[in-house]
FIKOLZA-1660 file (N, C-alpha, C; in steps of 0.1 Angstrom, whole numbers, plus 5000, padded with zeros to 4 digits):
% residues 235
   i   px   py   pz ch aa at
   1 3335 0845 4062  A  X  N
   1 3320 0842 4062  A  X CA
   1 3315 0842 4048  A  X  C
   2 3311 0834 4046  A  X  N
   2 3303 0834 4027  A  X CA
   2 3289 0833 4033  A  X  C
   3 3288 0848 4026  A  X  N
   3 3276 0854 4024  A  X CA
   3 3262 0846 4017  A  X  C
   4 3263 0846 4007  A  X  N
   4 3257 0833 4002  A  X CA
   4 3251 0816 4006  A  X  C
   5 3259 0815 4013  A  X  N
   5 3256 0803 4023  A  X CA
   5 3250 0806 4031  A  X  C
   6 3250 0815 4037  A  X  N
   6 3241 0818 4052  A  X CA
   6 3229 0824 4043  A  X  C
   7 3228 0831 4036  A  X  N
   7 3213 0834 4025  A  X CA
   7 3206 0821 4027  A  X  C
   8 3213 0811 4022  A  X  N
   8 3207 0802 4016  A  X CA
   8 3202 0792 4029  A  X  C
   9 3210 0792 4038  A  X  N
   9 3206 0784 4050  A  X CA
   9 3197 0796 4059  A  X  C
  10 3193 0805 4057  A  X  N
  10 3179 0817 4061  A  X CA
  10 3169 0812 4056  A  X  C
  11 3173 0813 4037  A  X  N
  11 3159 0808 4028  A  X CA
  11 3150 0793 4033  A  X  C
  12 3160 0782 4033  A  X  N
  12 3155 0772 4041  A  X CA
  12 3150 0771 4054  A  X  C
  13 3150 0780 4059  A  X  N
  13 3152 0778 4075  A  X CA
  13 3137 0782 4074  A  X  C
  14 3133 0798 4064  A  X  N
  14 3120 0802 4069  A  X CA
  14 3109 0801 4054  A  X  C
  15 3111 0794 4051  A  X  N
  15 3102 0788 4039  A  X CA
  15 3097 0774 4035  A  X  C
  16 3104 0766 4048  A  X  N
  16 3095 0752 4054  A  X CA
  16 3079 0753 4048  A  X  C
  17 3073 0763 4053  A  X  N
  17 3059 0769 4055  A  X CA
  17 3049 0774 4041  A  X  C
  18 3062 0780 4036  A  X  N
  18 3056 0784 4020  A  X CA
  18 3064 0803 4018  A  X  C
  19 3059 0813 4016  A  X  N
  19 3067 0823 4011  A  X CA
  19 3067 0831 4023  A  X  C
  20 3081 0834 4024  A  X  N
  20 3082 0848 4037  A  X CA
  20 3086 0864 4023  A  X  C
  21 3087 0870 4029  A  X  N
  21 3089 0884 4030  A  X CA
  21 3104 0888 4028  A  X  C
  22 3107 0897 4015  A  X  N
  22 3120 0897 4015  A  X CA
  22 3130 0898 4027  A  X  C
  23 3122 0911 4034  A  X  N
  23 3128 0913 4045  A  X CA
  23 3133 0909 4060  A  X  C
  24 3125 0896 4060  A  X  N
  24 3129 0885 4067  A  X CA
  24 3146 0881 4067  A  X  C
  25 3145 0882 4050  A  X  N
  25 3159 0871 4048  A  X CA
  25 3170 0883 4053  A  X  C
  26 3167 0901 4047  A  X  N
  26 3175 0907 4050  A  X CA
  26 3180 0906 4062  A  X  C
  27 3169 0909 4074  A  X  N
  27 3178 0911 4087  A  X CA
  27 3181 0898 4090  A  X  C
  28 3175 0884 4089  A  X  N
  28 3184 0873 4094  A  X CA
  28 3196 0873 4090  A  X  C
  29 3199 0873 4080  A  X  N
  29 3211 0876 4072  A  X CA
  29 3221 0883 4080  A  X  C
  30 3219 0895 4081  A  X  N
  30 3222 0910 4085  A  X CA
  30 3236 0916 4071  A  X  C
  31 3231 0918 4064  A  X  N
  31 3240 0923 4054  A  X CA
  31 3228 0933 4046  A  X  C
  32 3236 0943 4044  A  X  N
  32 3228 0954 4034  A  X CA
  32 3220 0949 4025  A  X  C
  33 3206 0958 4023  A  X  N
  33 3194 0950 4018  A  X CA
  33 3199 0949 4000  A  X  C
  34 3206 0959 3996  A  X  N
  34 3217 0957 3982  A  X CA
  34 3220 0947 3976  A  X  C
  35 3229 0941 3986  A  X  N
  35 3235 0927 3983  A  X CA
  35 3230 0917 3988  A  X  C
  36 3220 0918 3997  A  X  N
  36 3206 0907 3997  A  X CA
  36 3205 0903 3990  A  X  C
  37 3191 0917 3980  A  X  N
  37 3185 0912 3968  A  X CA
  37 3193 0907 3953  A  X  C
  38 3207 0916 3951  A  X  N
  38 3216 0912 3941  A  X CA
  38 3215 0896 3943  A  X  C
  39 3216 0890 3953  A  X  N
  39 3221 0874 3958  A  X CA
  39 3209 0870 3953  A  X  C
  40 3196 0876 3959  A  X  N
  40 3184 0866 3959  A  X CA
  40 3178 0865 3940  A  X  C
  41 3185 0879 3936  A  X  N
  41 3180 0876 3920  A  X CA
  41 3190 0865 3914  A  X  C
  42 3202 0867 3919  A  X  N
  42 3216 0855 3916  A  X CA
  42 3204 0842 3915  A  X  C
  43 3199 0838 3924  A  X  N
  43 3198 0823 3930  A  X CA
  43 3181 0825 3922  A  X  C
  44 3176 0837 3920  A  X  N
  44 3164 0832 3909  A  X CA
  44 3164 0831 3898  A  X  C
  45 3174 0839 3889  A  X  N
  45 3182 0836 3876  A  X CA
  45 3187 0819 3874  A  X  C
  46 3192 0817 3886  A  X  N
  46 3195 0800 3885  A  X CA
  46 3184 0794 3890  A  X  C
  47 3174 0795 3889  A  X  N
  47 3158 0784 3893  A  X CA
  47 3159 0782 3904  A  X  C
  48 3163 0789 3918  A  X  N
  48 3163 0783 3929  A  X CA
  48 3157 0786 3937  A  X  C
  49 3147 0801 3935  A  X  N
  49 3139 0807 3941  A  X CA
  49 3128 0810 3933  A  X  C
  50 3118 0818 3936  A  X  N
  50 3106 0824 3929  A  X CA
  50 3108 0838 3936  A  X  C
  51 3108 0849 3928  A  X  N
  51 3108 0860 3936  A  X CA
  51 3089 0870 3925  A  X  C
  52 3084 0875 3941  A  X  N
  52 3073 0884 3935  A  X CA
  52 3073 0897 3941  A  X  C
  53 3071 0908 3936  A  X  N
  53 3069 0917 3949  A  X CA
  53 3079 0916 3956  A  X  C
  54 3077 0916 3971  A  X  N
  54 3086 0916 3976  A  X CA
  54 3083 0902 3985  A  X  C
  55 3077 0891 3979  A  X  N
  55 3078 0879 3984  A  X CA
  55 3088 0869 3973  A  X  C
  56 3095 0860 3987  A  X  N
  56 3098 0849 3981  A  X CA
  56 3097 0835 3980  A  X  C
  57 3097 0829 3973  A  X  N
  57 3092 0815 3975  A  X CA
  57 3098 0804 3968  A  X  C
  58 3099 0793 3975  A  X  N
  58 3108 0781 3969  A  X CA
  58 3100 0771 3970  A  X  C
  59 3097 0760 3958  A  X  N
  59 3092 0750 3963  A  X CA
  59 3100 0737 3965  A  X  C
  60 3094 0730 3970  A  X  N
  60 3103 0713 3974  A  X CA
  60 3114 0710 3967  A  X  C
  61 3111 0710 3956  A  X  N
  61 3124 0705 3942  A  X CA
  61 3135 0716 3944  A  X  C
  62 3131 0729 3944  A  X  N
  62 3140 0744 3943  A  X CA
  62 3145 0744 3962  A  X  C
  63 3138 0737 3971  A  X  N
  63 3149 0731 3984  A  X CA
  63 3159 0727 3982  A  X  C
  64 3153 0716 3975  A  X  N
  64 3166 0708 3977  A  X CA
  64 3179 0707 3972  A  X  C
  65 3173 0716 3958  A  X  N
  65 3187 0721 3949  A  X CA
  65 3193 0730 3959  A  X  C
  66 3189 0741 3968  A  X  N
  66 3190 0748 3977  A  X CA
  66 3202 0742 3982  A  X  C
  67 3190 0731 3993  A  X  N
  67 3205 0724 4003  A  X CA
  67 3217 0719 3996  A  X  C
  68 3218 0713 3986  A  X  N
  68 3229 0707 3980  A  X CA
  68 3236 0719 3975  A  X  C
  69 3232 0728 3972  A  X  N
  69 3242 0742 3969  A  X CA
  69 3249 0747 3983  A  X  C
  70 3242 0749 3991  A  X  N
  70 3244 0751 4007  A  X CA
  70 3255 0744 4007  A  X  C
  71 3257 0730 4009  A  X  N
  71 3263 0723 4010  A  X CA
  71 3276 0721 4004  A  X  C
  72 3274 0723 3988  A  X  N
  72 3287 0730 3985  A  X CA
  72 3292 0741 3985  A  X  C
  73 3290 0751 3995  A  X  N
  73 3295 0759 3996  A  X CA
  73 3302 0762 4009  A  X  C
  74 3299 0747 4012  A  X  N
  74 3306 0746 4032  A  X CA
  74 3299 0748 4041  A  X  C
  75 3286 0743 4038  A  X  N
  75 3273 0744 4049  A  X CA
  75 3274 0729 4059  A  X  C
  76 3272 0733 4070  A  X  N
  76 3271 0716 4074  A  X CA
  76 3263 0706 4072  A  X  C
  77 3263 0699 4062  A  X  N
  77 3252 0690 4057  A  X CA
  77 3244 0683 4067  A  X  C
  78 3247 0682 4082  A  X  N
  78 3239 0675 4090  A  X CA
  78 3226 0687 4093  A  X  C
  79 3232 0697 4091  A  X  N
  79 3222 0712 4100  A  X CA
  79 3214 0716 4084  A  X  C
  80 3221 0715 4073  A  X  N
  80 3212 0715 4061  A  X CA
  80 3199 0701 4059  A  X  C
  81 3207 0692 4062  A  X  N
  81 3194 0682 4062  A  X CA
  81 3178 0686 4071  A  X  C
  82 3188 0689 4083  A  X  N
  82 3174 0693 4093  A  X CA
  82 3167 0698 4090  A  X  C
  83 3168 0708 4083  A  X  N
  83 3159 0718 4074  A  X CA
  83 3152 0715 4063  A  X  C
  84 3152 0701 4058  A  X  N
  84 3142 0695 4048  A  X CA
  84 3133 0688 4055  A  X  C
  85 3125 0687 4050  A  X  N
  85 3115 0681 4051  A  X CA
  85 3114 0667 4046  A  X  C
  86 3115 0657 4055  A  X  N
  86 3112 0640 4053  A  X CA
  86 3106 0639 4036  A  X  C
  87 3088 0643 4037  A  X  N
  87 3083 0649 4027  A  X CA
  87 3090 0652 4017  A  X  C
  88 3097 0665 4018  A  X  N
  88 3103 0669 4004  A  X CA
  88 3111 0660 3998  A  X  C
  89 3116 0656 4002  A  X  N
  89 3129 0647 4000  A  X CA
  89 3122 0632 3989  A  X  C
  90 3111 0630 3994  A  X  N
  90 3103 0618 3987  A  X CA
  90 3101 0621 3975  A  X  C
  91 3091 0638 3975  A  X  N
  91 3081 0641 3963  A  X CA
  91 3090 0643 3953  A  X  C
  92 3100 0648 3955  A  X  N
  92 3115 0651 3942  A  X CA
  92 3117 0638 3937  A  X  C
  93 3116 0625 3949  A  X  N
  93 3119 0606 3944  A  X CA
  93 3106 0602 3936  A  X  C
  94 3092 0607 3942  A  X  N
  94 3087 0605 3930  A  X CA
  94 3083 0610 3915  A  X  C
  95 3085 0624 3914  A  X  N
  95 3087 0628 3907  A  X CA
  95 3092 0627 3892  A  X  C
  96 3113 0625 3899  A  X  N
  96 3119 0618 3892  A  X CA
  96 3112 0601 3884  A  X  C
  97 3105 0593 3893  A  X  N
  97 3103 0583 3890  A  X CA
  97 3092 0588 3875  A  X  C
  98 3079 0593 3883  A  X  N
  98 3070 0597 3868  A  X CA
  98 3075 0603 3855  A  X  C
  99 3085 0611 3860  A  X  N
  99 3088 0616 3844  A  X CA
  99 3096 0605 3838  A  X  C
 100 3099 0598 3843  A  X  N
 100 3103 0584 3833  A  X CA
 100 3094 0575 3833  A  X  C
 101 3082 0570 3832  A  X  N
 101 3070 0571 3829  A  X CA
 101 3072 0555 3836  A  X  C
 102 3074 0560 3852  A  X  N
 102 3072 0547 3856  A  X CA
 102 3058 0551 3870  A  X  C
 103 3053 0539 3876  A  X  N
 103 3040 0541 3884  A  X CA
 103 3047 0539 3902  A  X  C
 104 3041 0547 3911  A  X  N
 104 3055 0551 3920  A  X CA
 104 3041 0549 3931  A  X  C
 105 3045 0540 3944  A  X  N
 105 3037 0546 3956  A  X CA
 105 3048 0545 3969  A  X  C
 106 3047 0555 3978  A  X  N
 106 3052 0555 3988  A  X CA
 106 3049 0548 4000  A  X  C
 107 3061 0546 4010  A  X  N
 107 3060 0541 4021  A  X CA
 107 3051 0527 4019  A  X  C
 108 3058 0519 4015  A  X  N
 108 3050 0508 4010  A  X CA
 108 3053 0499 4022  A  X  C
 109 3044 0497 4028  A  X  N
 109 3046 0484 4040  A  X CA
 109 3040 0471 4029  A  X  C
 110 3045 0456 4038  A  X  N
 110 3038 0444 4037  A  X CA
 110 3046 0435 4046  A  X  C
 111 3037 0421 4044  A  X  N
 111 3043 0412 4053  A  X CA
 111 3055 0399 4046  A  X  C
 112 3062 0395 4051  A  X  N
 112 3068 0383 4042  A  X CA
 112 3072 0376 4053  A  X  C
 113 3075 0360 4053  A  X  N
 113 3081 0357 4062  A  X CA
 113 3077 0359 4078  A  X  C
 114 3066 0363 4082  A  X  N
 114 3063 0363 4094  A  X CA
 114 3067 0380 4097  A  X  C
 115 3073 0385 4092  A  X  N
 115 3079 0401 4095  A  X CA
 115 3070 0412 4087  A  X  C
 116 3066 0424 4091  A  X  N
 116 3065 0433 4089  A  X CA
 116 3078 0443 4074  A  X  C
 117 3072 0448 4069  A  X  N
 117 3087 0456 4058  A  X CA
 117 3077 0468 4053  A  X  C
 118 3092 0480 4050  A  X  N
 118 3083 0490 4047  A  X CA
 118 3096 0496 4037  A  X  C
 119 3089 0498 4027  A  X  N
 119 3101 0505 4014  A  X CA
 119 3095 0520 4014  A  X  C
 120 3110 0530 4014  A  X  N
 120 3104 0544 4013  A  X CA
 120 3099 0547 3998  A  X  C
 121 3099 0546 3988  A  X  N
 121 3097 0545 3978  A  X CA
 121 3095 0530 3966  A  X  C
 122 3086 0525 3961  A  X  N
 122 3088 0515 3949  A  X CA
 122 3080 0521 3935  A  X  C
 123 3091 0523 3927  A  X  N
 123 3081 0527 3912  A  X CA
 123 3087 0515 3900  A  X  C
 124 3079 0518 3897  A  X  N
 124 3079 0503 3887  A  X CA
 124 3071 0509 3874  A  X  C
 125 3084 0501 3859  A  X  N
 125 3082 0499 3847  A  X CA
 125 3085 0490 3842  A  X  C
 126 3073 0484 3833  A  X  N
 126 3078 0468 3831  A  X CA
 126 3088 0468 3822  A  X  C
 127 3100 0459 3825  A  X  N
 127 3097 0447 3837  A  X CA
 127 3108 0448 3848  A  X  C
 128 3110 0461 3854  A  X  N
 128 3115 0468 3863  A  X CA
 128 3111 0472 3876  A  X  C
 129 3113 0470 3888  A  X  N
 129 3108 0475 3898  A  X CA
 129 3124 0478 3908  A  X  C
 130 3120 0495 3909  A  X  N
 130 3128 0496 3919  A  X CA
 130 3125 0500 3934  A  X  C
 131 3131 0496 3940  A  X  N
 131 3131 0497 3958  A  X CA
 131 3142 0504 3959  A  X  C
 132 3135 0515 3967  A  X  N
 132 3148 0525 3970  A  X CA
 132 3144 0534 3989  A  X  C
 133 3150 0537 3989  A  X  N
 133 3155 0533 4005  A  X CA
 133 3165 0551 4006  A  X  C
 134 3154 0562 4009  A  X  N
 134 3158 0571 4007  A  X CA
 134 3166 0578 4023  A  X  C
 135 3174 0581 4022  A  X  N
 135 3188 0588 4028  A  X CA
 135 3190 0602 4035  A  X  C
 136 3186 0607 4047  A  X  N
 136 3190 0624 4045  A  X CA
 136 3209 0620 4047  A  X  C
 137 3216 0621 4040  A  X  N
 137 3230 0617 4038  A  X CA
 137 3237 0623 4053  A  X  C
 138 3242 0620 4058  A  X  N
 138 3250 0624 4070  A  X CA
 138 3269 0629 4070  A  X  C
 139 3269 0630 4083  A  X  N
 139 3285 0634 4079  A  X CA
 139 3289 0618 4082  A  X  C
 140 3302 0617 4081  A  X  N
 140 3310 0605 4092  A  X CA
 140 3301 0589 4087  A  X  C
 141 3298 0591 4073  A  X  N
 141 3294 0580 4071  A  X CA
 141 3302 0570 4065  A  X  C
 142 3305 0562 4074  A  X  N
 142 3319 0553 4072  A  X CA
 142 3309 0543 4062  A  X  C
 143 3320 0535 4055  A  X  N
 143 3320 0518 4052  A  X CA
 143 3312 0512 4064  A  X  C
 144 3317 0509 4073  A  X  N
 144 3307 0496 4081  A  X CA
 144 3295 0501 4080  A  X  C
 145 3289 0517 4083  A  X  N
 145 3273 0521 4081  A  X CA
 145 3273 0518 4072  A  X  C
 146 3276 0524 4065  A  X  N
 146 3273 0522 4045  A  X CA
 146 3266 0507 4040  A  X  C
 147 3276 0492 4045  A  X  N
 147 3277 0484 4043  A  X CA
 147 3260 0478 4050  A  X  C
 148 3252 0485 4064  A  X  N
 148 3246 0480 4073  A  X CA
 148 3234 0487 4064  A  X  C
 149 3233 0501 4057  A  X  N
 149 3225 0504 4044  A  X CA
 149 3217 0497 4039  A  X  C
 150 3230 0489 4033  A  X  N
 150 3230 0487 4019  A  X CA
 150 3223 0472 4019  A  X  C
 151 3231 0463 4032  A  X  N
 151 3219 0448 4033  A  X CA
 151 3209 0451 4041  A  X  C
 152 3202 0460 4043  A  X  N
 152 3189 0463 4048  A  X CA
 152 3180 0463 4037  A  X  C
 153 3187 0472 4031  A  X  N
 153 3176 0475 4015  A  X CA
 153 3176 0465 4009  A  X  C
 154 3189 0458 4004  A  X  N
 154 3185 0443 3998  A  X CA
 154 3177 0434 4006  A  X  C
 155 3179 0432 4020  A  X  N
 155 3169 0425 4025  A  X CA
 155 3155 0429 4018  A  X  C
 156 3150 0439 4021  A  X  N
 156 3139 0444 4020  A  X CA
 156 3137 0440 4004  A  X  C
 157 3142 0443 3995  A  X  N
 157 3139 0444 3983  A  X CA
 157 3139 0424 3979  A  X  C
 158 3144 0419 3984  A  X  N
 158 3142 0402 3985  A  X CA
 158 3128 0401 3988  A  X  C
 159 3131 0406 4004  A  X  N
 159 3112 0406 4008  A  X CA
 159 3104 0407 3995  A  X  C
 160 3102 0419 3988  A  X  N
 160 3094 0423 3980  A  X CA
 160 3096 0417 3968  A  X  C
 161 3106 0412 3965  A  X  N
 161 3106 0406 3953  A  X CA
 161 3099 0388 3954  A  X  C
 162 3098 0383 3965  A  X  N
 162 3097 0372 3969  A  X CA
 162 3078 0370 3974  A  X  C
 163 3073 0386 3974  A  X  N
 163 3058 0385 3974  A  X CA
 163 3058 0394 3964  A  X  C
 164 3057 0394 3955  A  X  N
 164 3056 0398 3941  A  X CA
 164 3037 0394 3938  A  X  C
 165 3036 0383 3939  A  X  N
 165 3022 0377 3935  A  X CA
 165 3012 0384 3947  A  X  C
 166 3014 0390 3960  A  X  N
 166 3006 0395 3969  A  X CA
 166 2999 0409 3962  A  X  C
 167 3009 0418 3952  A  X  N
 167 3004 0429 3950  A  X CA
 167 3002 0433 3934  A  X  C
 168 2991 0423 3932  A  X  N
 168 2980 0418 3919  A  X CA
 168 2982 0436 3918  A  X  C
 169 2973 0443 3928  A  X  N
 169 2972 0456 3924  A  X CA
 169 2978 0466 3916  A  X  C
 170 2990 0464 3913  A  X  N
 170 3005 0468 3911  A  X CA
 170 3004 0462 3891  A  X  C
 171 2993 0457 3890  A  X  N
 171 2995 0449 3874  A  X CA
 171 3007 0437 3870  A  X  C
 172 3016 0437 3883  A  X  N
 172 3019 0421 3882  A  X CA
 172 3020 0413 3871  A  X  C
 173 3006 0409 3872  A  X  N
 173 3001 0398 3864  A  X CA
 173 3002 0401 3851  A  X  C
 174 3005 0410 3843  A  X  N
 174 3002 0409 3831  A  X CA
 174 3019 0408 3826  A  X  C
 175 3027 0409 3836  A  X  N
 175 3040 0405 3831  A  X CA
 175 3051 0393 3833  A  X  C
 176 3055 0388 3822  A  X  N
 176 3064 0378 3823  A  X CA
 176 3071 0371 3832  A  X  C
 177 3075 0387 3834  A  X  N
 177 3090 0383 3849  A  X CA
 177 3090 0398 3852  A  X  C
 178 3099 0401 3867  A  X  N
 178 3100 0412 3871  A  X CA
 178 3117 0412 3874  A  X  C
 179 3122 0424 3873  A  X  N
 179 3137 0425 3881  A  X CA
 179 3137 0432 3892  A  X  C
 180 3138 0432 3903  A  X  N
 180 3137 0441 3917  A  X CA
 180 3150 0447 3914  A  X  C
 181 3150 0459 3916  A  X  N
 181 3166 0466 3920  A  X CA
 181 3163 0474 3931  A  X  C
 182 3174 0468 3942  A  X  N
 182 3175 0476 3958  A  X CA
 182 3184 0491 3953  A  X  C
 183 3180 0505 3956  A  X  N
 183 3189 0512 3950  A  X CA
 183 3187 0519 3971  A  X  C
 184 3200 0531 3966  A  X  N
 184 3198 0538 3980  A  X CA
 184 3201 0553 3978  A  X  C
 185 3192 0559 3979  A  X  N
 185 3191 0575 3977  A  X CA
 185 3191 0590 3989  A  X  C
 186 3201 0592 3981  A  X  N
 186 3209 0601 3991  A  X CA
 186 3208 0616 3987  A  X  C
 187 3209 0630 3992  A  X  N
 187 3208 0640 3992  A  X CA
 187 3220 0645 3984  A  X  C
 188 3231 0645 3988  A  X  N
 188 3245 0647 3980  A  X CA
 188 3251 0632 3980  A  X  C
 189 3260 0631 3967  A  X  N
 189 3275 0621 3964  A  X CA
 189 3277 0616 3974  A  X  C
 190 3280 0603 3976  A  X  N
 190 3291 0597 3987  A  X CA
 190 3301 0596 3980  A  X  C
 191 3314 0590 3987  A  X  N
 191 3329 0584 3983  A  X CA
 191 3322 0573 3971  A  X  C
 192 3307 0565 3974  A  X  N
 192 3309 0554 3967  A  X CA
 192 3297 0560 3956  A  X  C
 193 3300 0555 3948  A  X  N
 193 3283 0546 3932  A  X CA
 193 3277 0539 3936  A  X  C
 194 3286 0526 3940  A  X  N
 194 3280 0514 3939  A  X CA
 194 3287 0506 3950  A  X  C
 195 3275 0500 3958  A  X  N
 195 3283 0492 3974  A  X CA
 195 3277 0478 3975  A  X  C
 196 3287 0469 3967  A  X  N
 196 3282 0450 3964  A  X CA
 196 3270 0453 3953  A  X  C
 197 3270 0464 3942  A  X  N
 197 3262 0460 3935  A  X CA
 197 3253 0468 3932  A  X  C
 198 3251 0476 3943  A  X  N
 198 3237 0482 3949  A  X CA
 198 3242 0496 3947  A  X  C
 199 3232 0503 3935  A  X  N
 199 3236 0519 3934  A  X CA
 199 3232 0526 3945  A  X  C
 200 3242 0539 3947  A  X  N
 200 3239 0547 3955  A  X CA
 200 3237 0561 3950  A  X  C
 201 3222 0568 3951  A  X  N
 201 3222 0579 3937  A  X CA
 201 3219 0591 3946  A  X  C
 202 3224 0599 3940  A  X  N
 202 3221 0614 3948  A  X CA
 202 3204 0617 3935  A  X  C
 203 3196 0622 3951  A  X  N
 203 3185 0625 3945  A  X CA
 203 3185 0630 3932  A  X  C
 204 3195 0644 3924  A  X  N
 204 3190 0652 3914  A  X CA
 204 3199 0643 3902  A  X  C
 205 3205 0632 3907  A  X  N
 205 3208 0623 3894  A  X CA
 205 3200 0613 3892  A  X  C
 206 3187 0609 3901  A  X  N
 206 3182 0600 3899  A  X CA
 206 3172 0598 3886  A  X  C
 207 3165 0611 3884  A  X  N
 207 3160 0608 3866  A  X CA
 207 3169 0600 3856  A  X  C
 208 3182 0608 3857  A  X  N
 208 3190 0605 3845  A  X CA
 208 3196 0586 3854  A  X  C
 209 3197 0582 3861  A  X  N
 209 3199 0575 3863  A  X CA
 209 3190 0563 3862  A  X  C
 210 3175 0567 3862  A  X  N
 210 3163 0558 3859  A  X CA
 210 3159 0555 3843  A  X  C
 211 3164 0569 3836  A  X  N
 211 3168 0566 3822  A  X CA
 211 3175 0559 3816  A  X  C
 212 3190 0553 3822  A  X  N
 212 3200 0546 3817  A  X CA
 212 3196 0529 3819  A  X  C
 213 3187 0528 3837  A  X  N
 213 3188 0517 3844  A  X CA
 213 3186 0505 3835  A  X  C
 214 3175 0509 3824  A  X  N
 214 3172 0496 3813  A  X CA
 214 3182 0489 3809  A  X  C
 215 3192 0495 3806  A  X  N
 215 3207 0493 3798  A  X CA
 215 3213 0485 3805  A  X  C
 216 3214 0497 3819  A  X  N
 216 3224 0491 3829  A  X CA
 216 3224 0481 3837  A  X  C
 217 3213 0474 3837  A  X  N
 217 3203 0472 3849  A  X CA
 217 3211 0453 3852  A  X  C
 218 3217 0451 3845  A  X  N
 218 3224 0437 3842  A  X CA
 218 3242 0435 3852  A  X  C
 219 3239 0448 3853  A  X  N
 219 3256 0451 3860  A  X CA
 219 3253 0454 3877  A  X  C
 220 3238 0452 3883  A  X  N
 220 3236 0461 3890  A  X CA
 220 3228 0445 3899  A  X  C
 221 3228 0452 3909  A  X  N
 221 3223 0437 3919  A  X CA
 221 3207 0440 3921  A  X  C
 222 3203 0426 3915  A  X  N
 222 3187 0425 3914  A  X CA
 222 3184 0416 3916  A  X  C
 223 3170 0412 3921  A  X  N
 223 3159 0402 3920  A  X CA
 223 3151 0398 3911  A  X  C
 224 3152 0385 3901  A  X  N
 224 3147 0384 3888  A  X CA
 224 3136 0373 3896  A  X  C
 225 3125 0376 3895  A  X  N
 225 3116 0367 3891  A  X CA
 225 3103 0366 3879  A  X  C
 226 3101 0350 3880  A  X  N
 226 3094 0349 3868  A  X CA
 226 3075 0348 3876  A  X  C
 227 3070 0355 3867  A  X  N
 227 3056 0355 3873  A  X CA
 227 3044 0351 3866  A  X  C
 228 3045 0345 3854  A  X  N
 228 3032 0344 3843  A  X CA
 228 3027 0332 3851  A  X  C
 229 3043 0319 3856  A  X  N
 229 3038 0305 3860  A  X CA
 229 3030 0312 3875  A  X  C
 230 3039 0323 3885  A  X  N
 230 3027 0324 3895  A  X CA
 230 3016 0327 3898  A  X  C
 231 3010 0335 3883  A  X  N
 231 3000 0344 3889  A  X CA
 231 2990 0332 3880  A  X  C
 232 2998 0327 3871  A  X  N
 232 2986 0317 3862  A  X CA
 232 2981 0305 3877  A  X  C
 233 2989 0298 3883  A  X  N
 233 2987 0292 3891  A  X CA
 233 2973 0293 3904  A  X  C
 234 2981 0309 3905  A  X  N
 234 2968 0315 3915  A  X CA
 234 2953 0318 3910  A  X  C
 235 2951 0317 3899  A  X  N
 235 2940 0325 3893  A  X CA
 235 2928 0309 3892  A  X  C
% end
């Protein structure tokens, strides 16, 4: 049994809500209140808790690092996902997006084509816009799902790149051209990076990955279009 893992799948389990009581964690646990708190100062020396008194508390970001530690320590990633929050999972995506000083809104619906589309995330810096298409990562995720992913989100990110001129709001217009990148964001690593082009990024690399994209962004499957001729047209 690793003690540690089961802590950590407690901590999640009863701080959905906001802070429980040390003593919660002790008896779900059921291990001596000793080596409780030894563990629980472990995991707040490493940023992964908030300890006061005898309350504890973890917020969204300090989850998730949570689950992914859970996880490597042989937690079942399908039973650790359940324990996040849809929510949490986003505000860490945008987050990451702001501190790279890009402008981010969620659950972005629109129409193209006669169809309805809804992107879980789009943050955008000119002349960059990414569509990402966020993941609670599963077990048994073969190639053919992976593959059914991955042209979804490009679909979608065509969609969006192809009404580009619909969302004036977005400042659009004051740029040349735009590059759409369909990315797909996952809780932990897959087997793959990259599937036909299309990155696949575990949430806590995505900063550092939105920092390189400028660079990289030529190696990676996108949607270039030019917008000065569309928006001049419309105006």
């Amino acid at each position: 049994m690793n003690i540690e893992k089961d802590l950590i799948i407690t901590i999640l389990k009863f701080t959905v809500n906001g802070s429980i009581l040390n003593e919660q964690v002790y008896k779900n646990v059921k291990i001596p209140q000793d080596i409780a708190l030894n563990l629980l100062k472990k995991l707040e020396k490493e940023g992964l808790i908030y300890l006061h008194n005898n309350l504890l508390k973890a917020d969204s970001f300090q989850r998730l690092k949570l689950a992914v530690y859970a996880a490597q320590l042989g937690a079942d990633l399908e039973h650790v996902c359940s324990l996040l929050g849809w929510r949490e999972f986003e505000q860490v995506t945008v987050m990451a997006f702001e501190r790279n000083g890009y402008e981010v809104v969620e659950n972005f619906r629109f129409k193209h084509a006669g169809r309805r589309w809804e992107i879980d995330v789009v943050g955008w810096k000119k002349p960059l816009v990414v569509c990402v298409d966020c993941k609670h990562w599963r077990r048994g995720l073969y190639p053919s799902a992976l593959k059914k992913i991955v042209e979804r989100q490009v679909e979608r990110s065509f969609a969006f790149s192809a009404s580009l001129k619909a969302f004036e709001r977005f400042g659009f217009a004051s740029w040349d051209k735009a590059k759409v990148v369909p990315a797909v964001l996952s809780l932990v690593p897959s087997r793959f990076k990259f599937y036909g082009g299309v990155p696949l990024v575990p949430v806590f690399q995505l900063q550092d990955f939105l920092a390189q994209l400028p660079v990289h962004v030529s190696e990676l499957k996108f949607f270039e279009k030019s917008l000065a001729d569309e928006f001049n047209s419309c105006s």
